[in-house]
C-alpha positions in Angstrom: 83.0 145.4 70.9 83.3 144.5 74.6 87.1 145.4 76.1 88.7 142.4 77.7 89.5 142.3 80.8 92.2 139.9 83.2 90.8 138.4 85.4 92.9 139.0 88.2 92.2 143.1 87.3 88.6 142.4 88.1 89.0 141.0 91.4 89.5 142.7 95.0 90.6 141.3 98.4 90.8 137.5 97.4 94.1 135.6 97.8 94.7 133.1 95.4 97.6 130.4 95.9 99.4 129.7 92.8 99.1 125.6 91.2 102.4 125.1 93.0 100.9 125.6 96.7 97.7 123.8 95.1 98.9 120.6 94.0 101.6 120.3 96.9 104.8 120.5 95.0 106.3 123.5 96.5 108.7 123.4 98.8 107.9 125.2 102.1 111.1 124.7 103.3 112.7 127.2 100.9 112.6 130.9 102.2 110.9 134.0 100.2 109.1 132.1 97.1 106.1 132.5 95.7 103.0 131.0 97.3 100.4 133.2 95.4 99.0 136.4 94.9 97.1 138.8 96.9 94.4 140.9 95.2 93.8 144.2 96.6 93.1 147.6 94.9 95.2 149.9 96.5 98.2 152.2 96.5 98.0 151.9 92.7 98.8 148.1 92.9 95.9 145.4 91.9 97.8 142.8 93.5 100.8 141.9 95.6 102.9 138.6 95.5 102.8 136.2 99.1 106.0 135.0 99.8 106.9 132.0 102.1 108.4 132.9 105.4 108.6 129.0 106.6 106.2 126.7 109.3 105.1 127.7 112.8 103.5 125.9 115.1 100.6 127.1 116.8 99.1 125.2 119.4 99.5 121.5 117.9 99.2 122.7 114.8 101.6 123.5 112.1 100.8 126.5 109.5 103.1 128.1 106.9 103.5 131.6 106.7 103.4 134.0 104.0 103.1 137.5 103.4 103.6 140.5 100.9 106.5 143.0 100.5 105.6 146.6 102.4 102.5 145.3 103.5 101.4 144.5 107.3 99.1 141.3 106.1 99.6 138.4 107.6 98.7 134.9 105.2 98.6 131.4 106.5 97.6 127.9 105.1 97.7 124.3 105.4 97.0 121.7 103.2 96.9 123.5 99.8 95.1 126.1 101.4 96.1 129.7 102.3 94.1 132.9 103.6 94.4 136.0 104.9 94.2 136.1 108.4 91.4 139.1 109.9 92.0 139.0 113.4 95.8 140.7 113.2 98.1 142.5 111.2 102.1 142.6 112.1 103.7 146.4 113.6 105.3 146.8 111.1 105.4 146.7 107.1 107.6 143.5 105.9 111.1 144.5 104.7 112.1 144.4 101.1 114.3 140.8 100.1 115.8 142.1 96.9 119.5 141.4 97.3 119.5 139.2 100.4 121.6 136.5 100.5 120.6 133.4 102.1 121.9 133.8 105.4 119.8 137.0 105.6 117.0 135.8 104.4 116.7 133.3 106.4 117.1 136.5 109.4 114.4 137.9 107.4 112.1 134.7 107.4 112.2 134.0 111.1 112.1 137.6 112.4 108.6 137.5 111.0 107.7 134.4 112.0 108.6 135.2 115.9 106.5 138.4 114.5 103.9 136.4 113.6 103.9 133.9 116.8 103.7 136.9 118.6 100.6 138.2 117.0 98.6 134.8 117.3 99.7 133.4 120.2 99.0 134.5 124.1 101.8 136.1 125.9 102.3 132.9 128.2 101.9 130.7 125.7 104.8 132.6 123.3 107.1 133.0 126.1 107.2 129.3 126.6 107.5 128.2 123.5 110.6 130.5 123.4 112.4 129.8 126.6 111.9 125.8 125.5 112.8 126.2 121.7 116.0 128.4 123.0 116.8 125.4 125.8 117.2 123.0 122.8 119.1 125.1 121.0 121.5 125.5 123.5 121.7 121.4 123.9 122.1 120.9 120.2 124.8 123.6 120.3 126.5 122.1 123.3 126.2 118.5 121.8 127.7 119.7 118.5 130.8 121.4 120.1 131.5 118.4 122.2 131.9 116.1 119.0 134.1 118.9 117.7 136.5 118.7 120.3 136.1 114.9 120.4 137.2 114.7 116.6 140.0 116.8 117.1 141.0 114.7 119.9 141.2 112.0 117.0 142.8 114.1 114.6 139.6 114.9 112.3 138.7 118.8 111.2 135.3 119.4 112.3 132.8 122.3 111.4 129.0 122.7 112.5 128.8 123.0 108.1 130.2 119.6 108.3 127.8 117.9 110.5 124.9 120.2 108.6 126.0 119.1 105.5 126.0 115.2 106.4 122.8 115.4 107.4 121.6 117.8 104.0 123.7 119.5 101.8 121.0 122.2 101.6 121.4 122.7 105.0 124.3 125.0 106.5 124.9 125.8 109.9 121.9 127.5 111.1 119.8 124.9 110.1 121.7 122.5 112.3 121.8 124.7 115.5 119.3 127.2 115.1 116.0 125.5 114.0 113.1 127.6 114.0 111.2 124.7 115.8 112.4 121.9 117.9 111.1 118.5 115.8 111.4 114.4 116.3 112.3 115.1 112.9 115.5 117.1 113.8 116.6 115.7 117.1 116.8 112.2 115.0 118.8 113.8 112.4 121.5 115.8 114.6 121.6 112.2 117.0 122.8 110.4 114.2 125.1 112.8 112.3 127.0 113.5 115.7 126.7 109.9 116.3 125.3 109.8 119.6 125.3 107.8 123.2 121.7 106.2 123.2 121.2 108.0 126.0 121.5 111.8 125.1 120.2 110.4 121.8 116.9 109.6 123.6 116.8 112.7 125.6 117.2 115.1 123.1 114.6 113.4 121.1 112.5 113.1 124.6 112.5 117.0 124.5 112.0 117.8 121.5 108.5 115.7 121.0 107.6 117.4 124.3 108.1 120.8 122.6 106.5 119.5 118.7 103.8 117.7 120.3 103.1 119.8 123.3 101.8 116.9 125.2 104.2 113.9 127.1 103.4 111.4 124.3 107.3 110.2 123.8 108.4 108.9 126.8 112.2 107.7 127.3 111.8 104.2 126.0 109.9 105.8 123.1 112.7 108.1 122.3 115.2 105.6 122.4 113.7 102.9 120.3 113.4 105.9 117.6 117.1 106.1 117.9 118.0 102.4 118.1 115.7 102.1 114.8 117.1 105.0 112.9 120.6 103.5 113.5 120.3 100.5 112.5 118.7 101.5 109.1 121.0 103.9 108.7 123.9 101.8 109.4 122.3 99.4 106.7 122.0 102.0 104.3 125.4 103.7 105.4 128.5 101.4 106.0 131.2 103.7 106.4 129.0 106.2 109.0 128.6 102.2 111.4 132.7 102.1 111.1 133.0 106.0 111.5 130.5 107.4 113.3 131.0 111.3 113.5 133.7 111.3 111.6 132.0 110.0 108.3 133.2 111.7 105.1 129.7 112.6 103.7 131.1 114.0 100.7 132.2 110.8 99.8 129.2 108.8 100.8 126.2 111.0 100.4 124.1 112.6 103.4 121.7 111.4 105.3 118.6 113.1 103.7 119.5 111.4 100.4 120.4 108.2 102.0 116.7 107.8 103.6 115.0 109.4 100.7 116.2 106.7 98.4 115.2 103.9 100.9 111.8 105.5 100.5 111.2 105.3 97.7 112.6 101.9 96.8 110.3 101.0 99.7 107.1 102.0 98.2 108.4 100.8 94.6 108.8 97.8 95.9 105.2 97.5 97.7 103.8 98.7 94.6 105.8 95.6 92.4 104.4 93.5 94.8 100.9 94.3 95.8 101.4 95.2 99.0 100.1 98.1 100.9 102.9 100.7 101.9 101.8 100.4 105.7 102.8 97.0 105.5 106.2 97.6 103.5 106.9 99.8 106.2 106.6 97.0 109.1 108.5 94.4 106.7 111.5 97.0 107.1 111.3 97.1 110.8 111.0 93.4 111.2 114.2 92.9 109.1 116.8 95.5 110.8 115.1 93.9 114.5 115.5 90.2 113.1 118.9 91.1 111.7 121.8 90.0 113.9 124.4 92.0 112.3 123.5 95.2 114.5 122.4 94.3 117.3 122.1 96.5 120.7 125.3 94.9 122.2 127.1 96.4 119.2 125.4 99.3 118.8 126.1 102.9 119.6 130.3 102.2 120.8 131.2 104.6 118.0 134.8 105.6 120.6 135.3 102.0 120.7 135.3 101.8 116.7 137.0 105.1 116.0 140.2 104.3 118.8 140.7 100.7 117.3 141.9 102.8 113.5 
């Protein structure tokens, strides 16, 4: 009688993502799990687990990153997809993450993504992005120390975990002032949790396209019609942040991330009641908070104003 054999004994050099990474339900944000398995005879081993180290951008494109515990590959995907990239291997073999917490973890994560930039990217190319990614993290930091100050001014206690945590109660406070990459996505946020002018609200978001994009799409106007937008849903969906700006209790009201994420989706279950495409249930929004005269740009923004008339 024939002896069975598993599968994944049989095979040699193949990586194969797990149905997670397949069908798009795992979360890429979340540091050191499982994105598959690595098949390689060698060191007695048959195969070696890819963890997630995060995104990276590479040119105008955006990768995760994975790779295995005491090993030098280096594993990136898009879309579903992930392979083993030929053309480099990191210096050194990836550190062990049994018994990291999550602070150094997330150390872990992007010391071998900068590892990893490094490898793939052109020496001019990766000094750039650095200088420019370290320039917005010194503006974020700058703009979150000012609204520190200006709620203790007011008589508020203020923490970079508070302003985090409005914005995500996953995030702490090096998601807030030490992103790994500088996004629309994260400018937006941070603008609205510290409840910002509309003009360093639109420059910060000015930069930080320039640096995603890599190209001078977003211009100024662009940036600040973002902003105007993103404040008036918000203050729709969020009362209490329109009458307290930076000094919102989140705990109390929920954070931002949830706030939007329910919109969404009662958004698209509406279109769907209805019939109606989900482009178009997008536009309906927009047209709503512009027609709506309750927030309006002669109101908006005055958050000082609000906060001194308490």
């Amino acid at each position: 009688m024939r002896k069975k054999t598993r599968a994944w004994v049989t095979k040699n050099n193949i990586v194969a993502p797990n149905k997670a990474l397949s069908e798009g339900r795992a979360d890429l944000r979340k540091l050191g799990v499982p994105l598959g398995w690595y098949h390689k005879r060698e060191k007695g081993k048959v195969r070696w687990q890819i963890l997630n180290v995060g995104l990276i951008q590479i040119g105008i494109t955006t990768y995760f990153v994975g790779v295995c515990q005491k090993r030098k590959d280096i594993f990136i995907g898009r879309e579903g997809k992930l392979w083993r990239y030929e053309g480099a291997l990191l210096y050194e073999p990836v550190p062990t993450i049994l018994g990291l917490d999550r602070e150094n973890l997330t150390a872990w994560a992007d010391a071998i993504a900068r590892a990893v930039i490094d490898r793939l990217s052109s020496e001019n190319e990766s000094k750039t992005m650095d200088s420019s990614n370290l320039r917005y993290r010194k503006i974020v930091k700058a703009l979150v120390q000012q609204r520190i100050l200006d709620a203790a001014t007011l008589g508020y206690e203020c923490t970079p975990i508070t302003f985090a945590r409005g914005i995500s109660v996953q995030w702490d406070h090096y998601d807030l002032l030490n992103p790994r990459m500088a996004t629309i996505r994260h400018a937006t946020l941070v603008s609205l949790v510290l409840a910002l002018e509309a003009e360093k609200a639109s420059q910060l978001i000015e930069l930080a396209a320039l640096i995603e994009m890599r190209v001078p799409i977003v211009s100024r106007e662009a940036a600040l019609a973002i902003y105007q937008q993103s404040v008036s849903l918000l203050a729709r969906l969020c009362p209490q942040w329109w009458n307290q700006g930076y000094t919102c209790k989140w705990e109390l009201v929920g954070d931002i991330d949830r706030l939007f994420r329910s919109q969404y989706i009662r958004m698209l279950n509406n279109a769907f009641d209805n019939g109606i495409q989900f482009e178009i249930a997008g536009g309906q929004v927009l047209q709503d908070m512009v027609a709506s005269e309750a927030y309006t740009e002669e109101n908006e923004g005055d958050w000082d104003a609000v906060l001194s008339e308490e």
